[in-house]
C-alpha positions as CSV (number, residue, x, y, z in Angstrom):
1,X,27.5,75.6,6.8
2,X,27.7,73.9,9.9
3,X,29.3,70.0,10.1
4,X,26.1,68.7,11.4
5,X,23.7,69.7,8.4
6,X,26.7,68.6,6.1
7,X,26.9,65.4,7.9
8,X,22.9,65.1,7.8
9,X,23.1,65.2,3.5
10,X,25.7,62.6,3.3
11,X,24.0,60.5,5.2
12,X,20.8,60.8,3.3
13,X,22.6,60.4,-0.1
14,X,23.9,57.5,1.2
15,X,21.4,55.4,2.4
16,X,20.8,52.4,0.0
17,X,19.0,51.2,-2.6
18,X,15.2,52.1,-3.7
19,X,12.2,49.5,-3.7
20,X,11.9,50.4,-7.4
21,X,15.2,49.3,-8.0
22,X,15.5,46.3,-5.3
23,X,11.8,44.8,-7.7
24,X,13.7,45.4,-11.2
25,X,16.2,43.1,-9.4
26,X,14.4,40.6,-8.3
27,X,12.6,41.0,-11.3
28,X,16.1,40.0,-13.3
29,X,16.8,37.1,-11.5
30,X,13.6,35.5,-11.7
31,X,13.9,36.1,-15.1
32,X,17.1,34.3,-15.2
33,X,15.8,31.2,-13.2
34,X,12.6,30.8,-15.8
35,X,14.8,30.5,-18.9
36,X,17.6,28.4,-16.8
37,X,15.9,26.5,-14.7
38,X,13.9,24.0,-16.8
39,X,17.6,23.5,-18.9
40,X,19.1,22.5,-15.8
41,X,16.6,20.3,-14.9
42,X,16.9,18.7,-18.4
43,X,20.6,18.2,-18.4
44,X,20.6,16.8,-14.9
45,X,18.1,14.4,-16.1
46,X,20.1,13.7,-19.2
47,X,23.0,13.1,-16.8
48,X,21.3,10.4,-14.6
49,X,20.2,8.2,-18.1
50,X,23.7,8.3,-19.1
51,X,24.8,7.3,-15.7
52,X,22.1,4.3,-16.1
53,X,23.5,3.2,-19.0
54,X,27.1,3.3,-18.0
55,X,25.9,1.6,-14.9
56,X,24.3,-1.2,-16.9
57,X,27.1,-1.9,-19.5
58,X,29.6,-2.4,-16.6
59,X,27.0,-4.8,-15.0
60,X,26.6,-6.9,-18.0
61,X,30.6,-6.5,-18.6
62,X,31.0,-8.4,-14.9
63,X,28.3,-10.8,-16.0
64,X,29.9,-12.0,-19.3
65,X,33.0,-11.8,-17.4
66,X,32.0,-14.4,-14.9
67,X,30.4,-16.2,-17.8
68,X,33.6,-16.4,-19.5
69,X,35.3,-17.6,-16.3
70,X,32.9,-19.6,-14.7
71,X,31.6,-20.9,-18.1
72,X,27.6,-20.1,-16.6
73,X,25.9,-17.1,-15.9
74,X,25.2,-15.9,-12.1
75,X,22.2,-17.8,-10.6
76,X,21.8,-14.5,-8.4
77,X,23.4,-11.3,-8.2
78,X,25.4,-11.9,-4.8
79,X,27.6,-14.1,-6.8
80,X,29.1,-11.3,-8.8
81,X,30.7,-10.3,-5.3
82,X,30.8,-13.4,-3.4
83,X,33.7,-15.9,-3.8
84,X,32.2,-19.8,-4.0
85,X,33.0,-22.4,-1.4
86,X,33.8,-25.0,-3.9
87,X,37.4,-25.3,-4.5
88,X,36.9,-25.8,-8.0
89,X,34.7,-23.0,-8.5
90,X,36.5,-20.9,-6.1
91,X,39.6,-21.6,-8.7
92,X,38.1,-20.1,-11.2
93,X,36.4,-16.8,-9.5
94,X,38.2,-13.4,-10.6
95,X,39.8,-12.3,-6.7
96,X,37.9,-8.9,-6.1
97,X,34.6,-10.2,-7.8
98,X,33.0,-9.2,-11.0
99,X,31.7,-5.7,-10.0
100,X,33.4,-2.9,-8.3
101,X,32.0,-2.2,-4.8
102,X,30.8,-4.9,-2.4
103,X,27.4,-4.0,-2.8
104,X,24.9,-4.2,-5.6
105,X,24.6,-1.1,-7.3
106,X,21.5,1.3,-7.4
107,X,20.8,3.2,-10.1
108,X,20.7,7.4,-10.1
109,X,17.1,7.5,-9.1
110,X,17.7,5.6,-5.4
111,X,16.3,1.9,-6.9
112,X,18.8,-1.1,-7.4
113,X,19.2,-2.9,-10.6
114,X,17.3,-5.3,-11.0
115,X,19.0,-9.1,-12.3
116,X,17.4,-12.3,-12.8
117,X,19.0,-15.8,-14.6
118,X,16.5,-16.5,-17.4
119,X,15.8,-20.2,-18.1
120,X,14.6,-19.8,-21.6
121,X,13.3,-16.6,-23.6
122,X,15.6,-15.4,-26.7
123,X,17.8,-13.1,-23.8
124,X,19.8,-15.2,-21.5
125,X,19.1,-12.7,-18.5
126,X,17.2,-9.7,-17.6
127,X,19.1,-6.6,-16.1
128,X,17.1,-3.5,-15.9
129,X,16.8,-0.1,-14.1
130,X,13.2,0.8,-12.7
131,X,14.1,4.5,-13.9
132,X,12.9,7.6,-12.3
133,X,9.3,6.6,-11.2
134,X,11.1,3.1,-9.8
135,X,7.8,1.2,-11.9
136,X,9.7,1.4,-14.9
137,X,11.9,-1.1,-16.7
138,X,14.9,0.2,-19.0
139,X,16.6,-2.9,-19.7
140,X,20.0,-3.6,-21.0
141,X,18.6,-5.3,-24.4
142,X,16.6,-2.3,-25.0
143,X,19.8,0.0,-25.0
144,X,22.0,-2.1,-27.2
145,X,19.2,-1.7,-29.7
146,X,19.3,1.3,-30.0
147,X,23.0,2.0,-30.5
């Protein structure tokens, strides 16, 4: 046998993989993505409501804080992060603020928390996430009922 026609077999033998076998993979791994996939999804979601919560317990920690401090609640959110120009109050203000950051915080889904002073009503304040749709309102009440 001549090296050309045993070079020429080699190279057939070698030449790859078939379509029947290139489908049955594809095949597998779509397989694979149909039973992962939707678990995935479900503990990423899982993961942004715990981050929600976390994220609302720390807010309401730097409100009592304040309220502890200041002996009032924030009128707004900005003063959570913004030092007073009374001397008095200014006395009084934790150095660094109540929250970590310099910003107000958003929750997982893009949307910022949402805080507002309540005059009267059996909760002194409202501090809520708009959750994923950002129409919602997952307040901070609602969670400590829960536990």
């Amino acid at each position: 046998m001549t090296y050309a026609k045993t070079h020429k077999k080699r190279r057939n033998v070698e030449s790859g993989f078939t379509l029947i076998e290139l489908l049955i993979g594809i095949a597998i791994i779509g397989l694979i993505l149909a039973v992962a996939g939707p678990r995935a999804y479900n503990m990423w979601q899982q993961a942004k409501k715990n981050r929600m919560e976390r994220d609302l317990k720390a807010i309401k920690g730097g409100i009592d804080l304040f309220n502890m401090q200041m002996g009032r609640k924030p009128e707004t959110k900005t003063e959570l992060f913004k030092k007073p120009r009374d001397p008095k109050a200014a006395y009084k203000w934790m150095e660094g603020g109540y929250l970590k950051g310099k910003k107000w915080p958003r929750d997982p889904w893009g949307n910022p928390y949402v805080y507002k002073k309540e005059r009267d009503g059996e909760n002194p304040f409202t501090l809520y996430s708009k959750g994923p749709t950002g129409k919602g309102r997952i307040s901070i009440w609602m969670l400590e009922e829960i536990e």
